[in-house]
Structures are given as structure tokens and as C-alpha cells.
VOBA-1610 file (N, C-alpha, C; in pm, whole numbers, padded with zeros to 5 digits, always signed):
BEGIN
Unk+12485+02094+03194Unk+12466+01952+03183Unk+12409+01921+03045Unk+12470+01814+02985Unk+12400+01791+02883Unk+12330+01692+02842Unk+12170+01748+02774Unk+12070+01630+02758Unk+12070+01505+02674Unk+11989+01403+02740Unk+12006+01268+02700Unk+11871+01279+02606Unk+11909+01254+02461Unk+11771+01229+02345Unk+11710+01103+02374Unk+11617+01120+02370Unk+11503+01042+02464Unk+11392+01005+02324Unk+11341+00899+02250Unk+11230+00867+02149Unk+11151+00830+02176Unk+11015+00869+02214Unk+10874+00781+02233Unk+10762+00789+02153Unk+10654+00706+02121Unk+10587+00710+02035Unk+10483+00772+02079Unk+10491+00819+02198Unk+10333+00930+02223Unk+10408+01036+02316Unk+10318+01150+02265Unk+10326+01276+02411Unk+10356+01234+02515Unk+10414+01254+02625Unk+10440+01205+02729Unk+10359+01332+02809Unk+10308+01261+02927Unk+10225+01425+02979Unk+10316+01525+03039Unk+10279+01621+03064Unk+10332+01735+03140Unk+10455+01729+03283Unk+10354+01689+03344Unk+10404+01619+03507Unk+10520+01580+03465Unk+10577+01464+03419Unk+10640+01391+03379Unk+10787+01457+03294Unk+10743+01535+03274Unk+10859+01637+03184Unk+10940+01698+03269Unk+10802+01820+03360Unk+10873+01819+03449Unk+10952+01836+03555Unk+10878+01690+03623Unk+10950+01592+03716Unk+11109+01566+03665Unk+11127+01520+03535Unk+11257+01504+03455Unk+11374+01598+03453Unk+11258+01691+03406Unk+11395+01844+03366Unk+11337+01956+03389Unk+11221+01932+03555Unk+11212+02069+03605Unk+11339+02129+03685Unk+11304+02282+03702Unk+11396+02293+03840Unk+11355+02345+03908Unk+11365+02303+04088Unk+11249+02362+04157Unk+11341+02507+04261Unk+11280+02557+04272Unk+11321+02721+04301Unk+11413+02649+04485Unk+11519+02670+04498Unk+11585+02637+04600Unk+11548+02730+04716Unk+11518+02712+04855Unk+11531+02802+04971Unk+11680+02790+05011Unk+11702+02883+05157Unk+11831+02948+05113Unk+11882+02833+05218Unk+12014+02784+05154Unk+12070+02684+05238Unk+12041+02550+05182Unk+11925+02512+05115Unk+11958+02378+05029Unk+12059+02371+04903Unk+12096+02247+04902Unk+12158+02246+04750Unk+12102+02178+04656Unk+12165+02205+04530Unk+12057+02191+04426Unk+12098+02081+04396Unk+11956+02016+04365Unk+11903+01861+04350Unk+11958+01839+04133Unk+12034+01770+04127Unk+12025+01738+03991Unk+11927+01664+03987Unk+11892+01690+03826Unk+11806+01599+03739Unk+11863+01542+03645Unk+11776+01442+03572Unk+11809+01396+03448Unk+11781+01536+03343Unk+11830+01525+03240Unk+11825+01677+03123Unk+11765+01594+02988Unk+11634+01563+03035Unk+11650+01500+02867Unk+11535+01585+02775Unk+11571+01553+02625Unk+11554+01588+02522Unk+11455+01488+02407Unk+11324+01513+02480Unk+11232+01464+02421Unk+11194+01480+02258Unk+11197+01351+02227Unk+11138+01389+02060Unk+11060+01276+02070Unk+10902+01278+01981Unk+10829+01218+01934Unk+10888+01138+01812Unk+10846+01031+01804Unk+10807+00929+01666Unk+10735+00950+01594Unk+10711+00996+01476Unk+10617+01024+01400Unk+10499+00903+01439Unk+10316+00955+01403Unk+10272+00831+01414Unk+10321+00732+01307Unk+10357+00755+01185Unk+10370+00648+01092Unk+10538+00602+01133Unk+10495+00549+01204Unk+10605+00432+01311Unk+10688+00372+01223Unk+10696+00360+01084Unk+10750+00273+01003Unk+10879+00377+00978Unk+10848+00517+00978Unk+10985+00586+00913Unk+11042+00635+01024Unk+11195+00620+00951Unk+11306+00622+01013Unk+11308+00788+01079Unk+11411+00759+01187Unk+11434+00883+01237Unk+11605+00897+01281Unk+11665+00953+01285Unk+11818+01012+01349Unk+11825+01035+01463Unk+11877+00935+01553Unk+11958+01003+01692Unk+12097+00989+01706Unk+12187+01089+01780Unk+12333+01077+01798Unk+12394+01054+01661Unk+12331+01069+01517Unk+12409+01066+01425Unk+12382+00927+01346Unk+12277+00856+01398Unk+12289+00701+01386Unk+12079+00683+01356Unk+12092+00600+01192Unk+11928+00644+01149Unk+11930+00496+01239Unk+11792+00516+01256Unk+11684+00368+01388Unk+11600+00363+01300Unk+11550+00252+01222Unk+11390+00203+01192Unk+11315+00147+01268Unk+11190+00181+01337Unk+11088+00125+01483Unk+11017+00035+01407Unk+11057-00070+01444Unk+10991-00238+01434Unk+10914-00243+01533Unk+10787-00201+01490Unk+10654-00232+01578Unk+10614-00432+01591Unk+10627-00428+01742Unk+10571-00576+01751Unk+10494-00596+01890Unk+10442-00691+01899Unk+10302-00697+02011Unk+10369-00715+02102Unk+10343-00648+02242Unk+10371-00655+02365Unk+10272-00708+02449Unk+10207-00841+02422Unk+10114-00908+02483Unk+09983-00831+02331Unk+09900-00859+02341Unk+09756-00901+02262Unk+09732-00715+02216Unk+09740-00640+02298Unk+09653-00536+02314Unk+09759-00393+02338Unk+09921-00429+02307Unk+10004-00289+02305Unk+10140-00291+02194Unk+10136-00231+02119Unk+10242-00252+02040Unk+10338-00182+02111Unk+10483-00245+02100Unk+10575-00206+02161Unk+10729-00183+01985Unk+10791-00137+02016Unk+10879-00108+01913Unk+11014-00126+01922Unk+11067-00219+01850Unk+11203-00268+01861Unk+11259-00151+01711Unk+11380-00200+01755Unk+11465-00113+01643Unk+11526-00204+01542Unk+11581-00169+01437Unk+11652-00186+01280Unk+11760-00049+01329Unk+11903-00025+01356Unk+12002+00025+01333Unk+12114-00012+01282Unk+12199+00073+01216Unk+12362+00022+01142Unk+12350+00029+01020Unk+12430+00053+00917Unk+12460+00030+00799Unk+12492-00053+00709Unk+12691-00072+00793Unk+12728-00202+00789Unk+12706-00304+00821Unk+12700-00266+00969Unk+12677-00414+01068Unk+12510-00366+01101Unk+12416-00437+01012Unk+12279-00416+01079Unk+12232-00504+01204Unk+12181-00432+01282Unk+12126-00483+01439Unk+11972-00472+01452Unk+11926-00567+01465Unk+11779-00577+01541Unk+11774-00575+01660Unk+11757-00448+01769Unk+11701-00459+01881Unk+11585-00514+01929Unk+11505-00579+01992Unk+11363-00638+01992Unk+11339-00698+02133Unk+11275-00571+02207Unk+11273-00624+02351Unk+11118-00640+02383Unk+11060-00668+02454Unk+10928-00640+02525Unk+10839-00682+02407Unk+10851-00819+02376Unk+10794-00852+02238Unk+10746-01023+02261Unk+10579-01065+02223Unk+10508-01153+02263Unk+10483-01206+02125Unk+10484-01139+01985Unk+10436-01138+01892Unk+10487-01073+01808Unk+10571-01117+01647Unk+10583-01010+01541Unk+10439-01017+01474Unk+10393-00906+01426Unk+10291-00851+01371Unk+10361-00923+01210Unk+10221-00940+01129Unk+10283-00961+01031Unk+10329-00828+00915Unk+10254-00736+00910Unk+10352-00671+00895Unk+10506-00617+00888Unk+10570-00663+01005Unk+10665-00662+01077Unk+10750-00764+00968Unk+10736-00849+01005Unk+10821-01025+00984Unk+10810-01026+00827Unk+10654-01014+00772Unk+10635-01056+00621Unk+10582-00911+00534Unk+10519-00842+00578Unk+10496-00750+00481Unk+10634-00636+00400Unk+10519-00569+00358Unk+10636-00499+00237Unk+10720-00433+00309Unk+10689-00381+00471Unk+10780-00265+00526Unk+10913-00364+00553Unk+10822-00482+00618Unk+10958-00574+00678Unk+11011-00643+00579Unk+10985-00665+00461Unk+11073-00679+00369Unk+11161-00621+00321Unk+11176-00492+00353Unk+11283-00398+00278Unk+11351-00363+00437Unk+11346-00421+00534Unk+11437-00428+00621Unk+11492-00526+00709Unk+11386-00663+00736Unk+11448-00780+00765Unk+11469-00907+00712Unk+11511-00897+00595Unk+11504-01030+00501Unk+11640-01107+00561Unk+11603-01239+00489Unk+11661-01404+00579Unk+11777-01389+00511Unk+11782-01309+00413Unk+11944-01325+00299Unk+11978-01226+00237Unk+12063-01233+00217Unk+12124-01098+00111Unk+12119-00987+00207Unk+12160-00850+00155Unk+12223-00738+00171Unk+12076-00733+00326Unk+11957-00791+00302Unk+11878-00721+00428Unk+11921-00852+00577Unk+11957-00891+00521Unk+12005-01036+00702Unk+11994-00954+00735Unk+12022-00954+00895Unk+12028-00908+01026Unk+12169-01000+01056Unk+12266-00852+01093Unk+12404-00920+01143Unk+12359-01008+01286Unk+12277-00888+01338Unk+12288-00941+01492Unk+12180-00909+01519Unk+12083-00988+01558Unk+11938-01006+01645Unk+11957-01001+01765Unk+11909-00922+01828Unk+11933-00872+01957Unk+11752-00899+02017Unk+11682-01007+02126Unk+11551-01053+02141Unk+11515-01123+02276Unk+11438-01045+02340Unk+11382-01092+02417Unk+11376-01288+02475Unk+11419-01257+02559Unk+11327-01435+02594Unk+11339-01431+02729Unk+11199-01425+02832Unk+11201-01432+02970Unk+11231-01570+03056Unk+11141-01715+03054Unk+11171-01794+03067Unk+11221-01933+02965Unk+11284-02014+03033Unk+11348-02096+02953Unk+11245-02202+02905Unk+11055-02201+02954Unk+11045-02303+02907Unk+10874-02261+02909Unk+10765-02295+02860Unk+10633-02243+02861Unk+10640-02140+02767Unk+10517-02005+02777Unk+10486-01907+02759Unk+10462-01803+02812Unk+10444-01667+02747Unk+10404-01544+02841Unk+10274-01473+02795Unk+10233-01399+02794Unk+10159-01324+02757Unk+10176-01189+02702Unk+10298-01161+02700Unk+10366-01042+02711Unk+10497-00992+02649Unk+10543-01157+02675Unk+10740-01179+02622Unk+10722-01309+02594Unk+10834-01313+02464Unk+10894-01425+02390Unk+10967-01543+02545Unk+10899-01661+02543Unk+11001-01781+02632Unk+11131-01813+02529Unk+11177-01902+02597Unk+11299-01966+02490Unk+11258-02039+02385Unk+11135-02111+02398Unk+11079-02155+02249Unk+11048-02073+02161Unk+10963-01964+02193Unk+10951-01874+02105Unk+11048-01795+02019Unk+11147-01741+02154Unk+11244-01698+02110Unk+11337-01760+01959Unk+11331-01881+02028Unk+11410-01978+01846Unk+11354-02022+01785Unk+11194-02012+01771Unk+11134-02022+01649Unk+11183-01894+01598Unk+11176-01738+01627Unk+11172-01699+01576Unk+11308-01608+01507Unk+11410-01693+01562Unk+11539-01635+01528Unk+11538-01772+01390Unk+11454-01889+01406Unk+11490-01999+01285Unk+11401-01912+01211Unk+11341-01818+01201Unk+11220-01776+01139Unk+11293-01641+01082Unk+11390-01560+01124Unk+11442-01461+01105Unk+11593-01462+00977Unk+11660-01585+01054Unk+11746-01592+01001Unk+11913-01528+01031Unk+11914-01431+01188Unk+12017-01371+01163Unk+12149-01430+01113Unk+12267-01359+01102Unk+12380-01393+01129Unk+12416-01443+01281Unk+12378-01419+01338Unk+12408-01446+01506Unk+12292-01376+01586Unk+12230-01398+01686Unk+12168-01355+01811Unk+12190-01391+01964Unk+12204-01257+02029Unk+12218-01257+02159Unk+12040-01271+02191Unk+12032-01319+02336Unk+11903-01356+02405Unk+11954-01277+02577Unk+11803-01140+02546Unk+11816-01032+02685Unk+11725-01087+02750Unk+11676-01039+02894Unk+11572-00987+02932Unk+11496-01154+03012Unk+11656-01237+03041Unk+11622-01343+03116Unk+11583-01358+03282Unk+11469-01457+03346Unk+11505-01451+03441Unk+11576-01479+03534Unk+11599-01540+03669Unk+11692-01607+03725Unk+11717-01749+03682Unk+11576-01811+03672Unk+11590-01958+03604Unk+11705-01998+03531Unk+11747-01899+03458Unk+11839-01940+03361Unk+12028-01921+03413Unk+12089-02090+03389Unk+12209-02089+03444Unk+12258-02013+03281Unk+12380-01937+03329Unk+12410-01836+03217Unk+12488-01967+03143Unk+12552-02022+03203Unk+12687-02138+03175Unk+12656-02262+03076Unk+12550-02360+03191Unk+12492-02438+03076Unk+12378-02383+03025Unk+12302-02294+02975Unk+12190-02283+02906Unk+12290-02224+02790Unk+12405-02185+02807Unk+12468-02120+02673Unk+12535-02258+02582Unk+12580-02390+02671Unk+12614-02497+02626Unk+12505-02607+02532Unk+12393-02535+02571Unk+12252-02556+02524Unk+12307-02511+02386Unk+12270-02416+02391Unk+12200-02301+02304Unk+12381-02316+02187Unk+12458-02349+02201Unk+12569-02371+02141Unk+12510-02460+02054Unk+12486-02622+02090Unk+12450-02704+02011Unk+12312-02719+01958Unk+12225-02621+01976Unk+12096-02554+01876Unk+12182-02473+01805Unk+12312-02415+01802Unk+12327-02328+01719Unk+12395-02397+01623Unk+12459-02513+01652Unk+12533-02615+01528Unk+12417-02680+01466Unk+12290-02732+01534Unk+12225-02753+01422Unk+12145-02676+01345Unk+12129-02582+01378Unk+12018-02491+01298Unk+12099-02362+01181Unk+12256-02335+01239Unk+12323-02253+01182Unk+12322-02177+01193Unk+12305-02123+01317Unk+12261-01991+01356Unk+12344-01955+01480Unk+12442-01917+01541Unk+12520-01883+01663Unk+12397-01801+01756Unk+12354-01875+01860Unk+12261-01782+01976Unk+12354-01818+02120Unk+12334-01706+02149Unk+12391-01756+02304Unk+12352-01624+02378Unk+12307-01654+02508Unk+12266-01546+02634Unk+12351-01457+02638Unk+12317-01283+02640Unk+12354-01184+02663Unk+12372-01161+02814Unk+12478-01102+02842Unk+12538-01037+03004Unk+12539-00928+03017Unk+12526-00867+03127Unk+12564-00746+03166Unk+12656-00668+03130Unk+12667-00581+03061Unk+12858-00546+03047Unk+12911-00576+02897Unk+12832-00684+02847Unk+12855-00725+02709Unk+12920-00579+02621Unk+13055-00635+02556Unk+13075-00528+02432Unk+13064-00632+02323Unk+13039-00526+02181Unk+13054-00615+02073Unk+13093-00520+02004Unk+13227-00528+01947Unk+13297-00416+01916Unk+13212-00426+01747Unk+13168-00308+01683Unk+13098-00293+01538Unk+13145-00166+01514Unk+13088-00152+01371Unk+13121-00019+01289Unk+12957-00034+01264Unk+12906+00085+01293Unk+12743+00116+01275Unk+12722+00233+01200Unk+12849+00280+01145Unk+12763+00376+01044Unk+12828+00382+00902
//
């Protein structure tokens, strides 16, 4: 079987490993239980440099996951650059304005972001934890992509008209956003 590369920014404990990709000694007459096979690698602590999986470099865009946990979105692609950015309450400034995030998410030129890929849980208030839909488009007007999909909605949201919404925020602001689905392809060249 072959293992799934797995990135986290801390040790993961023991137990947990493994629970994953132990194998437990069979008595006679059971059959054997698959596992998942994965292939743990650490993040360096200096979270800012890049690392290689499947052939494809990821830069970890550290951003607040509520007040008190940084959580880490990704920078992948070459051609077509992608911002992944899930589980995110807050860009750090670092992140958004300093020197790291300047040499990887700028509003123009060669650093845009083809495709912002971002959190937004509900369509209307705040969280503590995750970007709402306000937040969410401040901070795609704040980003600048070429286009952004919006994950990580709850039921509240009709997929149909909130995208008929989000169409005509996207004619005025210039920015194409519209709600991500299940199943979504977006055919790219990423390396």
C-alpha cells in the first residue's frame, strides 16, 4: 500500500502514529484490518520556508485561527499561483503586509494570486475562529486575487442565490468570487 505525505507543524505524539500506520499482530482467523499508510513530515519551525510535496513547492501562510492558534494556509503553483486559506479568523500582519508576504502575496504583478481559495462560515455577523462573508470580502478587496472561490460554508447559505449575490459584488469590485462545491474541478497547470 502506498503512503499518503502528510505536513504538520508539530510532532504529532506517538499513539497517534501508531493508531495510523500501526499493525496489530492478527489471531488466527481474523482478517487484517487496513490502515491509513501515511508519511509524516514536519514543517520546519521557521514556517515561512517552503517545502516539496508530490513534486509541487507549498509556502505555509501562517494566519490566526481565532486569537490564540495560528493555523497555516498555503501559497502553491508556479504558473497558476493558488492561495489555500482555511481555518482563518485573522491575517497576521506579517502575513498580508510584511516582507515575507510581500514576496508572495502582492495585489499586482507577477505576485497576484490567480486563485484565492478562503474560508467564510456564515453569511452574515462574526466568528471567533473563521472569516463570515464580510470578512471574507474585505479581505479578498484587500488581497486582490484574480478570482476567489469561498469553502467551508454552513447550511445557511443557498448555493444558487448567494452566488447571484456574490456575482454582482464581483462586477463591482472586479474581482470574480463565487461559492465553492463539492466535486469542484478547476482544470490548471501548477508547475
Amino acid at each position: 500500500m502506498k503512503s499518503l505525505p502528510i505536513w504538520v507543524k508539530l510532532d504529532l505524539p506517538k499513539q497517534f502514529h501508531t493508531v495510523c500506520n500501526g499493525q496489530k499482530k492478527l489471531k488466527e482467523g481474523q482478517e487484517v484490518r487496513r490502515v491509513a499508510q501515511l508519511e509524516w513530515n514536519i514543517i520546519k519551525s521557521d514556517i515561512e520556508e517552503p517545502f516539496t510535496s508530490s513534486g509541487l513547492q507549498f509556502v505555509p501562510l501562517p494566519v490566526m485561527h481565532g486569537e490564540d492558534y495560528i493555523s497555516l494556509g498555503f501559497l502553491f503553483g508556479a504558473r497558476f499561483r493558488i492561495a489555500y486559506v482555511s481555518d482563518v479568523s485573522r491575517f497576521p500582519t506579517n502575513t498580508e503586509h510584511g516582507s515575507f508576504a510581500s514576496a508572495v502575496i502582492l495585489k499586482t504583478g507577477a505576485g497576484q494570486l490567480d486563485l484565492l481559495i478562503l474560508d467564510t462560515l456564515y453569511k452574515t455577523g462574526s466568528h471567533n475562529t473563521h472569516f463570515c462573508l464580510p470578512q471574507t470580502l474585505d479581505a479578498v478587496k484587500r488581497l486582490c486575487p484574480k478570482r476567489a472561490l469561498l469553502i467551508g460554508m454552513t447550511h445557511e447559505f443557498d448555493h444558487h442565490k448567494d452566488n447571484q449575490a456574490l456575482r454582482e459584488w464581483s462586477r463591482r469590485e472586479g474581482i470574480p468570487v463565487e461559492l465553492a462545491y463539492d466535486g469542484l474541478r478547476i482544470p490548471i497547470d501548477l508547475k
